[in-house]
C-alpha positions in Angstrom: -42.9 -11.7 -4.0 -39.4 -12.9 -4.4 -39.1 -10.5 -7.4 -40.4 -7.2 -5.3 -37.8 -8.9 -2.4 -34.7 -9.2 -5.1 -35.4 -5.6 -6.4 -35.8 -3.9 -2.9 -33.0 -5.6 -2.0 -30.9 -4.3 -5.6 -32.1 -0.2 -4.5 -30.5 -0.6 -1.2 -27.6 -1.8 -2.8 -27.4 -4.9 -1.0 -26.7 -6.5 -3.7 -24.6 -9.7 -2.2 -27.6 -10.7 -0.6 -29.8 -10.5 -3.6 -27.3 -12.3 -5.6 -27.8 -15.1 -2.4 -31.1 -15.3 -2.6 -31.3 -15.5 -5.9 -29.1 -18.5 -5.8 -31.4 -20.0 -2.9 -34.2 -19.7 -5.3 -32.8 -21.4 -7.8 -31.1 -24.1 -6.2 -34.3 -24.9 -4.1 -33.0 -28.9 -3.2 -29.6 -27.1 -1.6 -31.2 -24.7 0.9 -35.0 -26.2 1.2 -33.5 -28.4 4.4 -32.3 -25.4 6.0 -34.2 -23.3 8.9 -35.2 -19.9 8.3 -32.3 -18.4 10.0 -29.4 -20.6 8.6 -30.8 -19.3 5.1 -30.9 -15.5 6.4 -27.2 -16.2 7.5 -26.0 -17.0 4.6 -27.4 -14.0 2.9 -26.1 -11.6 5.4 -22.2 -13.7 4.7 -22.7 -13.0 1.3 -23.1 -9.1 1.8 -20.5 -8.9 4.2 -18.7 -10.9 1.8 -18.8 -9.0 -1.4 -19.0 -5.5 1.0 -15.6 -6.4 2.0 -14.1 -7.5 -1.8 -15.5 -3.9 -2.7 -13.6 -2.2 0.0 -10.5 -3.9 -0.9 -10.9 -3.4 -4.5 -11.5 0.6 -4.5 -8.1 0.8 -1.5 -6.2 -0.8 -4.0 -7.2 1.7 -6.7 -6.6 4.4 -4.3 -3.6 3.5 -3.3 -2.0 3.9 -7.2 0.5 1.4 -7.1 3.5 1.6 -9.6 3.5 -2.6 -10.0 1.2 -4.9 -9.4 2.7 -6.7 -6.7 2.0 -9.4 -3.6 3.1 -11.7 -1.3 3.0 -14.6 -3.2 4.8 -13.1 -6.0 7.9 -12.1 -4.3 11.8 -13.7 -4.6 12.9 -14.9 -2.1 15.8 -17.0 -3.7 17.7 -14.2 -5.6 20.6 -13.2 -3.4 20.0 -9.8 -2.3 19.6 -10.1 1.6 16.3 -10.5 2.1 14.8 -12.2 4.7 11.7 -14.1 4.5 11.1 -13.9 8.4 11.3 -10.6 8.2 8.8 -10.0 4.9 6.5 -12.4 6.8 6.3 -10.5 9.9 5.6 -7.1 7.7 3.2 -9.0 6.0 0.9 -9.4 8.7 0.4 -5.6 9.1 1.2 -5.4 13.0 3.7 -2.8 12.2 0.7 -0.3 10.7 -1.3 -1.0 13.6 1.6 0.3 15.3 2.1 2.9 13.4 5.5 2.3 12.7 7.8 3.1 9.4 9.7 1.0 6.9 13.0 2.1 5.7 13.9 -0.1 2.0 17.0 0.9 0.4 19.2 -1.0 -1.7 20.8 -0.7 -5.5 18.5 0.2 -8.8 17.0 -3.1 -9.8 17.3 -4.8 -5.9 13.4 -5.0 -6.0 12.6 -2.4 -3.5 9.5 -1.2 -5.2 8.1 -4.2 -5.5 8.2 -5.1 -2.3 6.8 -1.9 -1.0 3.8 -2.8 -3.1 3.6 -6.0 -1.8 3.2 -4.8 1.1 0.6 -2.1 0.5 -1.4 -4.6 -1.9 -1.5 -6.9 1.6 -2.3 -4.0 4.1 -5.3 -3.2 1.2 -6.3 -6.6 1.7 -6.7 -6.2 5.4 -8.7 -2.6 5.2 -5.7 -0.2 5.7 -5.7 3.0 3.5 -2.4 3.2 1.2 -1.2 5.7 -1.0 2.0 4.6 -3.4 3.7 8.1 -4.7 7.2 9.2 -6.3 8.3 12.1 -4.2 9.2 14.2 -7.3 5.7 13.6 -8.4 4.7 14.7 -4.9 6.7 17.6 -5.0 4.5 18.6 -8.0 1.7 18.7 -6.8 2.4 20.0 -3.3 3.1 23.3 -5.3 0.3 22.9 -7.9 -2.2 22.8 -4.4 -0.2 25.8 -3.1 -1.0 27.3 -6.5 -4.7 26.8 -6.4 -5.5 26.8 -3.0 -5.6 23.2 -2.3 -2.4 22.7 0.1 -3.9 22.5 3.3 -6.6 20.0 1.9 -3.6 18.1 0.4 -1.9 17.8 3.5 -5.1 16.4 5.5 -5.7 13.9 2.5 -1.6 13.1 3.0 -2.1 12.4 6.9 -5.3 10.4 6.8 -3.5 7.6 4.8 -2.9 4.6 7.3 0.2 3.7 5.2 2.0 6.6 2.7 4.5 4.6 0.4 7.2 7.5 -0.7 9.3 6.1 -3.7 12.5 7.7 -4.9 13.8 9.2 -2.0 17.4 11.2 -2.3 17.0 11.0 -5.7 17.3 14.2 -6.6 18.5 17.7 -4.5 15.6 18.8 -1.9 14.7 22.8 -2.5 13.8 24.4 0.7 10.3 24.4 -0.1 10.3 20.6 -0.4 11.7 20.0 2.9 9.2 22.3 4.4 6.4 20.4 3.1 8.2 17.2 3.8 8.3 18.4 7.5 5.0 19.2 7.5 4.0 15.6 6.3 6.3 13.9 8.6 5.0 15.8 11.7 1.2 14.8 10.6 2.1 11.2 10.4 4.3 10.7 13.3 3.1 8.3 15.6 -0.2 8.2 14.4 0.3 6.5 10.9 3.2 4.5 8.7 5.6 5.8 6.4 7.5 3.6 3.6 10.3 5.3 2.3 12.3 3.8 -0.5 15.6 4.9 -1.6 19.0 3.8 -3.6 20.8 5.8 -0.9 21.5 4.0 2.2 20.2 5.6 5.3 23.4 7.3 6.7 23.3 9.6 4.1 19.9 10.9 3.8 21.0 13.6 6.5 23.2 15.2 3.5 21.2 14.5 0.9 18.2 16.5 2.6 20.3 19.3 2.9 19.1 21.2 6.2 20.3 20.3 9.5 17.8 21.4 11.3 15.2 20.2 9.3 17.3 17.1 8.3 17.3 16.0 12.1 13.9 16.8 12.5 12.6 14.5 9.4 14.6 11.8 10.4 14.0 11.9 13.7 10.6 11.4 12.6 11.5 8.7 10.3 13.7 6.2 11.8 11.9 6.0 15.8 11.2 2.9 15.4 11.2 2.3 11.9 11.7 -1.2 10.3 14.9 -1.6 8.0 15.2 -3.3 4.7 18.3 -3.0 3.4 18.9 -4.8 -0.2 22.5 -6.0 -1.6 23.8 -7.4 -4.4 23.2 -7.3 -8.5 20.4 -5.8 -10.4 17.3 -8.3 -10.8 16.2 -6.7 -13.8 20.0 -7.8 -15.2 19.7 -10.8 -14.1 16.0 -11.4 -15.5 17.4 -9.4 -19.0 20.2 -12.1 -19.5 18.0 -15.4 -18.9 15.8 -14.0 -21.6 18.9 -13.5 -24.3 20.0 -16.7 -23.5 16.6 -17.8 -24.3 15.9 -16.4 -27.3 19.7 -17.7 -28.3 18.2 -21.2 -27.1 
């Protein structure tokens, strides 16, 4: 009978509660003192358990981040400005429940993608939707979608992130095209989801680096209400990281 129970329980793919009761069976001395309904309890925490590992496994892989980064991981001694009351506020997601933005610019090498993956590993953790993308990879395929059809579904798929993590912004000149579509996302996600935008330029010149005053104050306006601000100083950490490991090999 428990054999028929463990392989029902395997076709409806509740598989953390066969993987339970197969431990109950063969740990009888553990569970045998147990009433019937402490023992189905622990079955149904092991289901919701492993349900919620899966779901924070396959947001992760959606989300496509560029480093494999988290909160424990982070630097808070290297002197670049950050500050750890600040990253442990944005750590406990509040913000995306808010559906606020985060603004992280600072020199190459500060660390600011990092930390934006950081902070969309820990928003995965907690069931949010993330998406990590380069914008001049998302310029691509904006106009490979409106190539083949796909640009409205794009935009939808876009929107319906809880958090969309844009790296690279200002890097290179906007085309008018690209700060249509960049409208377009903006106006989908305003006040109903959180942007990340990371960017070596620092925010008082993203108006002229987007090129368009109308559509410049219209982004931006989009952006920054209510946005949190990161701003990073001080010398590469990748420098930094490249001469302790000289001076080690010397060593």
């Amino acid at each position: 009978m428990i054999e028929q129970t463990l392989s029902q329980l395997r076709q409806l793919k509740l598989t953390g509660m066969a993987g339970a009761l197969q431990t109950q069976q063969e740990q009888p001395g553990t569970y045998q003192g147990l009433a019937f309904a402490e023992r189905l309890q622990l079955l149904v925490d092991q289901e919701n358990q492993e349900r919620q590992q899966r779901k924070q496994e396959r947001l992760i892989r959606t989300a496509q981040f560029k480093l494999k980064a988290h909160a424990q991981g982070i630097d808070y001694q290297h002197p670049r400005g950050l500050q750890q009351a600040q990253m442990a506020s944005l750590l406990m997601c509040d913000w995306l429940n808010k559906n606020q933005n985060l603004l992280l610019t600072g020199p190459c090498g500060s660390g600011k993608t990092y930390l934006a993956c950081a902070l969309g590993h820990q928003a995965c953790l907690k069931g949010y939707s993330v998406r990590y993308v380069r914008l001049s990879r998302l310029v691509l395929a904006l106009t490979q979608a409106k190539a083949d059809g796909s640009y409205s579904q794009m935009l939808k798929t876009l929107a319906n992130f809880d958090c969309l993590i844009l790296d690279d912004w200002g890097l290179e000149p906007l085309t008018a095209a690209t700060r249509n579509d960049l409208m377009e996302i903006m106006d989908d996600r305003h006040e109903q989801s959180a942007t990340v935008i990371i960017s070596q330029l620092p925010t008082d010149q993203w108006y002229q680096a987007i090129g368009d005053n109308t559509l410049a104050d219209a982004i931006l306006d989009r952006l920054m209400h209510n946005a949190h601000r990161i701003n990073l100083k001080g010398e590469s950490m990748r420098k930094k990281l490249n001469s302790l490991t000289q001076v080690e090999h010397l060593g």
